[in-house]
C-alpha positions as CSV (number, residue, x, y, z in Angstrom):
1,X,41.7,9.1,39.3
2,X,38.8,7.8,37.7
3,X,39.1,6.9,33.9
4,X,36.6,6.0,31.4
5,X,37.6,2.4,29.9
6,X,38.1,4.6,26.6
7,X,40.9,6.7,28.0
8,X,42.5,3.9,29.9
9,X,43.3,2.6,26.4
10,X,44.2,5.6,24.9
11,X,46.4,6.6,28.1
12,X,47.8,2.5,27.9
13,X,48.3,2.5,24.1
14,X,50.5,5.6,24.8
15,X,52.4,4.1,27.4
16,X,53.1,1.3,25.1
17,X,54.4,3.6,22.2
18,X,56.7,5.6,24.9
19,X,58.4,2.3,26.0
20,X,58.7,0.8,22.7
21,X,59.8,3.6,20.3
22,X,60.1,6.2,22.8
23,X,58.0,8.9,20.9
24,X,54.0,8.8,20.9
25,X,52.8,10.0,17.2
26,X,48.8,10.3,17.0
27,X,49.1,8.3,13.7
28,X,50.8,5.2,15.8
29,X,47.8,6.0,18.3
30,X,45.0,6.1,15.6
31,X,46.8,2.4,14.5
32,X,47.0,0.7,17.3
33,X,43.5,1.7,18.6
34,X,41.9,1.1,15.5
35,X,40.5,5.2,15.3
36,X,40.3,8.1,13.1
37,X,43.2,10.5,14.1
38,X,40.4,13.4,15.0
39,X,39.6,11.1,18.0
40,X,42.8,10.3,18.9
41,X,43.2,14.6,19.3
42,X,39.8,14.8,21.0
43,X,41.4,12.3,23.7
44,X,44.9,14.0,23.2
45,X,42.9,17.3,24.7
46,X,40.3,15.5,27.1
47,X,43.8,13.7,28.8
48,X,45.8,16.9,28.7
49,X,42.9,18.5,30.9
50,X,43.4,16.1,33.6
51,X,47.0,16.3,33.2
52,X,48.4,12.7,31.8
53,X,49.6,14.1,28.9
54,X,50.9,16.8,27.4
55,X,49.5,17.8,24.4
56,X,49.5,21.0,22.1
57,X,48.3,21.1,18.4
58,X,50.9,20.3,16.2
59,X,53.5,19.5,19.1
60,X,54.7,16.3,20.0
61,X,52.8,14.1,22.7
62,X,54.3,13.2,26.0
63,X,53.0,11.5,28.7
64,X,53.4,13.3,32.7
65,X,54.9,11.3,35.2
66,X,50.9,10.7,36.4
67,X,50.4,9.7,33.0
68,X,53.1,7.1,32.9
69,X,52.4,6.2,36.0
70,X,48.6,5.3,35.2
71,X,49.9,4.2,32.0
72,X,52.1,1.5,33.7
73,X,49.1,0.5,36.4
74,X,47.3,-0.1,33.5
75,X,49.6,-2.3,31.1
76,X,50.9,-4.5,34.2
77,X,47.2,-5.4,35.1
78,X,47.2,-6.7,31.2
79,X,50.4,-8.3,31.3
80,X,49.2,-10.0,34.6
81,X,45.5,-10.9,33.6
82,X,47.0,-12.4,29.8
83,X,49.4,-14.4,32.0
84,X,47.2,-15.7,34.0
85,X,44.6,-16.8,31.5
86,X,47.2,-18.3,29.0
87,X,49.3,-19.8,31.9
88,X,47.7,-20.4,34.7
89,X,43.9,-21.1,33.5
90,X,45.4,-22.4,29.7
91,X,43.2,-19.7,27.5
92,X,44.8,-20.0,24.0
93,X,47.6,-16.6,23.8
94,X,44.9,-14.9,21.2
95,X,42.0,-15.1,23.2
96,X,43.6,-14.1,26.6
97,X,44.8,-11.0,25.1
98,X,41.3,-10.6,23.9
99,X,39.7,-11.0,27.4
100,X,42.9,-9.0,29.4
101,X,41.9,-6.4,27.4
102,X,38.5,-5.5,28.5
103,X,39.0,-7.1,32.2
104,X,41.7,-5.2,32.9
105,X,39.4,-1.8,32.7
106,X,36.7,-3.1,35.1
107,X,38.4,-5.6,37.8
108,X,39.3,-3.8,40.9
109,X,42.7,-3.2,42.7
110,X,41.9,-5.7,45.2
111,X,41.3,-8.7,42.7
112,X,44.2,-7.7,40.9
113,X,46.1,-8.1,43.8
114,X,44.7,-11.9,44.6
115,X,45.0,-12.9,41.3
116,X,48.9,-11.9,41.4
117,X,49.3,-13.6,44.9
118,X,47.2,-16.8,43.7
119,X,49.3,-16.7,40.5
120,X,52.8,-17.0,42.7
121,X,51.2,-19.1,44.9
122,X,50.1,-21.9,42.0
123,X,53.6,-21.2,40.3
124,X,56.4,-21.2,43.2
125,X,54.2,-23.4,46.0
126,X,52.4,-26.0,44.2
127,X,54.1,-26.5,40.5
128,X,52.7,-30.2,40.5
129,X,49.3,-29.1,40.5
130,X,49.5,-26.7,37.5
131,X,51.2,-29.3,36.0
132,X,48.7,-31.6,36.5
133,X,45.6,-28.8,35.6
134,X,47.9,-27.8,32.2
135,X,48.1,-31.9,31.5
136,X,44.5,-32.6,32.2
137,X,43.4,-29.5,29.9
138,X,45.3,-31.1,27.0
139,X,43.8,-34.3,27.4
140,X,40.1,-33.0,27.4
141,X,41.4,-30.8,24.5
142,X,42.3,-33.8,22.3
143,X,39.2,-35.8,23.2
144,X,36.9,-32.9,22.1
145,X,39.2,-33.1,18.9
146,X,38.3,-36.9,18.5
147,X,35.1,-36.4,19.2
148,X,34.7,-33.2,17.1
């Protein structure tokens, strides 16, 4: 199915609101995204169309078994990309949110997939060389720091 980047957040923000509180309120939607709740019911209506959610004025918001499954596609491509930044390539925690964020809508399936095997590869085969990557990012850190 193809989604607009727009909707993936909306459909991923929802996911996130099921499995945290376990109810999806347009207010908590309109928070987290950072929108006016009028657009949060334009893409309430747009999502119910292609059945992800299911949505009727004034009724409370659920998501369809596609639409948690999309939903969860989605937020383990960010948990995976922020992992990877932060742990892997040593992105500060802030700024590989950031950046998971907006990858996560564009990178294709297949690249997802490599970076997940190349992540368990680095972590479970060859721990000395992260090590040793992690170690030598520090030290350039503090010599720009000296420097700077």
């Amino acid at each position: 199915m193809n989604l607009s980047k727009r909707e993936e957040e909306y459909i991923e923000a929802m996911y996130i609101l099921y499995r945290n509180k376990g109810v999806i309120r347009i207010k908590d939607i309109s928070r987290m995204l950072n929108v006016k709740p009028p657009s949060v019911v334009d893409a309430l209506r747009r999502l119910s169309e292609r059945g992800l959610v299911d949505y009727e004025k004034y009724d409370r918001i659920l998501l369809t078994e596609e639409g948690k499954r999309v939903g969860s596609e989605i937020y383990s491509k960010h948990l995976l990309l922020t992992s990877f930044f932060a742990d892997i390539l040593g992105v500060p925690r802030e700024t590989a949110e950031k950046d998971a964020c907006q990858f996560e809508h564009y990178v294709s399936e297949i690249t997802v997939e490599r970076i997940r095997d190349f992540a368990r590869f680095i972590r479970e085969e060859c721990p000395d060389v992260l090590e040793r990557f992690v170690s030598n990012r520090k030290g350039e850190e503090v010599q720009r720091e000296e420097r700077g």
